[in-house]
C-alpha positions as CSV (number, residue, x, y, z in Angstrom):
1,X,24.1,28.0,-6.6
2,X,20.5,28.2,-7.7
3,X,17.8,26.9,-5.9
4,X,16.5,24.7,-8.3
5,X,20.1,22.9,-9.0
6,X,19.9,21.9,-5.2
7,X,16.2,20.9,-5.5
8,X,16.9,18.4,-8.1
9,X,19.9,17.1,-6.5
10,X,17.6,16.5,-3.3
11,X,14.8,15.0,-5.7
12,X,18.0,12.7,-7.8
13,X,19.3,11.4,-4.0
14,X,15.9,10.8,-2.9
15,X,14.8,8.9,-5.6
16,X,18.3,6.8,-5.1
17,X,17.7,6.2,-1.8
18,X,14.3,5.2,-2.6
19,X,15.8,2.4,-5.1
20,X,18.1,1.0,-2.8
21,X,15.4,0.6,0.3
22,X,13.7,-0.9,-2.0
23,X,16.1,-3.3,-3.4
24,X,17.0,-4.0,0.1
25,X,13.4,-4.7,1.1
26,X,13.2,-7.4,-1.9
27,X,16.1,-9.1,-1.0
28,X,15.5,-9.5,2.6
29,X,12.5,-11.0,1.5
30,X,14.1,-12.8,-0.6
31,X,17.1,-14.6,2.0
32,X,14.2,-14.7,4.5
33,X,12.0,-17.1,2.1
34,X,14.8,-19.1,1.9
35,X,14.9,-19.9,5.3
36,X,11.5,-20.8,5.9
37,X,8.9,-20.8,2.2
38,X,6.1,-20.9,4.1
39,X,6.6,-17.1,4.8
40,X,7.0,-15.9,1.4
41,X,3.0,-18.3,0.6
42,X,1.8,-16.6,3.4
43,X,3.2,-13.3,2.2
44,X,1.7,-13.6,-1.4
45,X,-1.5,-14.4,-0.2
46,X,-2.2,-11.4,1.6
47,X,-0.8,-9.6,-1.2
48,X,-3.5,-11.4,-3.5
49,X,-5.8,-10.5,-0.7
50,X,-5.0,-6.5,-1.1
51,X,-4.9,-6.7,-4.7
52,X,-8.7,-8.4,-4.9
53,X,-9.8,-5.4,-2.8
54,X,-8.3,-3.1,-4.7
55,X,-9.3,-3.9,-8.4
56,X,-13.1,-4.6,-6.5
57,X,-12.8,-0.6,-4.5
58,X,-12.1,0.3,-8.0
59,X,-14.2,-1.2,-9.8
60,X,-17.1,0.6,-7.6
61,X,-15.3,3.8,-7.5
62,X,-16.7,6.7,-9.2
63,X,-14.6,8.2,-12.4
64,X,-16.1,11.3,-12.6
65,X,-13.4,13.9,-14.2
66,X,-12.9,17.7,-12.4
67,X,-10.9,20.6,-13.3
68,X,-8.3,19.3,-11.3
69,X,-7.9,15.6,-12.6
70,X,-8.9,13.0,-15.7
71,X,-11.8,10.5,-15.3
72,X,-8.8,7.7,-14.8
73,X,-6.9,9.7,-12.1
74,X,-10.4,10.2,-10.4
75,X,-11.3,6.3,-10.5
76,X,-7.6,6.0,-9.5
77,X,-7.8,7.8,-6.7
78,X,-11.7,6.7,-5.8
79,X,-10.3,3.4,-5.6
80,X,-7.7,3.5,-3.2
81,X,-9.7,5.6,-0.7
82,X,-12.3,3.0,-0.8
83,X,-9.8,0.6,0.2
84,X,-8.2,2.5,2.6
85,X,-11.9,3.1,4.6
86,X,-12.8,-0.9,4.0
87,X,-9.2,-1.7,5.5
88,X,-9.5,1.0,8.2
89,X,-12.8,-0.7,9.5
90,X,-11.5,-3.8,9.2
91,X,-8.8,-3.1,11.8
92,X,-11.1,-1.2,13.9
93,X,-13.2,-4.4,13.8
94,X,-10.4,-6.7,14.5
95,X,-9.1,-4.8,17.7
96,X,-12.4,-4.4,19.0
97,X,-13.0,-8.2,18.7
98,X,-9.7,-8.8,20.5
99,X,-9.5,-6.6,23.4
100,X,-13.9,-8.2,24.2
101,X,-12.2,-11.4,23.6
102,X,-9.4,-10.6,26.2
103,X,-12.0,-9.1,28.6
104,X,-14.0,-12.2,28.3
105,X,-11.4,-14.8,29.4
């Protein structure tokens, strides 16, 4: 068998198994926001929350185009790691904040 047979089947099963975690995901969240709505408004808001960041980190992203990659895939990729370092600090901030606040009770 030839190696690039078994690496596509590999890539074909992944790719299933991707589909199906995520159809699982959904639907979880789905049953769970039955239960209880209030979750799944909660839920959407922070999701509004991480797509306002986003479209802002790319908005003030650079596009500038390489020999490796296109002015979009640039600003793409620009984007998210400016989100990635305002999120990072913002968790750094948050447990900082919480462990003085522990200390000081």
């Amino acid at each position: 068998m030839d190696i690039d047979v078994i690496v596509n089947i590999g890539l074909y099963l992944s790719y299933a198994l991707l589909a199906v975690a995520v159809v699982v995901v959904i639907l979880l969240i789905l049953f769970k926001a039955i239960d209880n709505p209030k979750t799944l408004v909660r839920s959407g808001m922070g999701l509004a929350v991480i797509v306002v960041l986003f479209l802002v980190s790319y908005a003030v992203s650079g596009g500038e185009a390489s020999a490796d990659a296109s002015a979009g895939i640039s600003k793409m990729v620009g984007g998210l790691l400016t989100m990635m370092y305002i999120l990072v600090f913002v968790a750094i901030i948050t447990i900082v904040y919480n462990e003085v606040s522990k200390f000081l009770k």
